[in-house]
N, C-alpha and C positions, 0 to 999 in steps of 0.2 A: 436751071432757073425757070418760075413760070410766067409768064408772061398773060397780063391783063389790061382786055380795054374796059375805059370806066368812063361814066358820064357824068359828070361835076357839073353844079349850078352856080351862077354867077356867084353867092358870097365863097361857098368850099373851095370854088376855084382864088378867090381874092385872100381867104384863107392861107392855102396851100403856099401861093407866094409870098406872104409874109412870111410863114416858118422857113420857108426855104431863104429870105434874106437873111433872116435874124439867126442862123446857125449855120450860114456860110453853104447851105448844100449847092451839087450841081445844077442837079436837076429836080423836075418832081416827083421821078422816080424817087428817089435819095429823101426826097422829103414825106414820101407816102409811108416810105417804110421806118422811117423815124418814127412818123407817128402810130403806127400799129406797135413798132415796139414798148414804146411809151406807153400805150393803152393796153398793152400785154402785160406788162411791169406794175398793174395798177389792177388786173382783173385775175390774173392767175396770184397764188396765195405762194409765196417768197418761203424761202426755205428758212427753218431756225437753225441759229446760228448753234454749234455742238455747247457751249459754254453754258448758255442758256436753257439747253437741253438736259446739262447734268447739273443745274439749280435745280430746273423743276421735278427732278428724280431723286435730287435731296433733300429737298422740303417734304416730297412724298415718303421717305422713307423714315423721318420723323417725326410725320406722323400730324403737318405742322397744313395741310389743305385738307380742306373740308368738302364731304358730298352733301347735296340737300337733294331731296326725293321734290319739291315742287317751287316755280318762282314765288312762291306766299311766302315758302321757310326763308328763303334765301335773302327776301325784301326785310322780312321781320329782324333777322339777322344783323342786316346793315343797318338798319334803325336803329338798334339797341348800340352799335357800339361805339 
């Protein structure tokens, strides 16, 4: 485990205590790392789900998604339909 000291300003610290009420944590340790997973959860790109995976491989194989060479075609596009 690594271990870090940090310097919090009076609101992140007033901050920190609320989320640590409001979800029952120990500490703010407990509460620090809630919050980075949450901001992890929300900044790394979530895996698709396989279901979803084999639509868009079926729609591709029928030939039923469309490539446009520039955002002009692609707007044009949407207008028109």
């Amino acid at each position: 485990m690594t271990q870090a000291i940090i310097s919090l300003g009076n609101t992140q610290d007033r901050l920190l205590n609320i989320i640590k009420g409001k979800y029952g944590f120990k500490n703010k340790s407990d509460t620090v790392n809630f919050v980075i997973e949450k901001f992890g959860e929300e900044l790394l790109e979530p895996e698709l789900r396989p279901a979803y995976v084999q639509k868009i491989k079926t729609l591709e194989q029928k030939g039923k998604l469309s490539k446009y060479r520039s955002l002009s075609a692609l707007r044009a596009d949407v207008e028109h339909a």
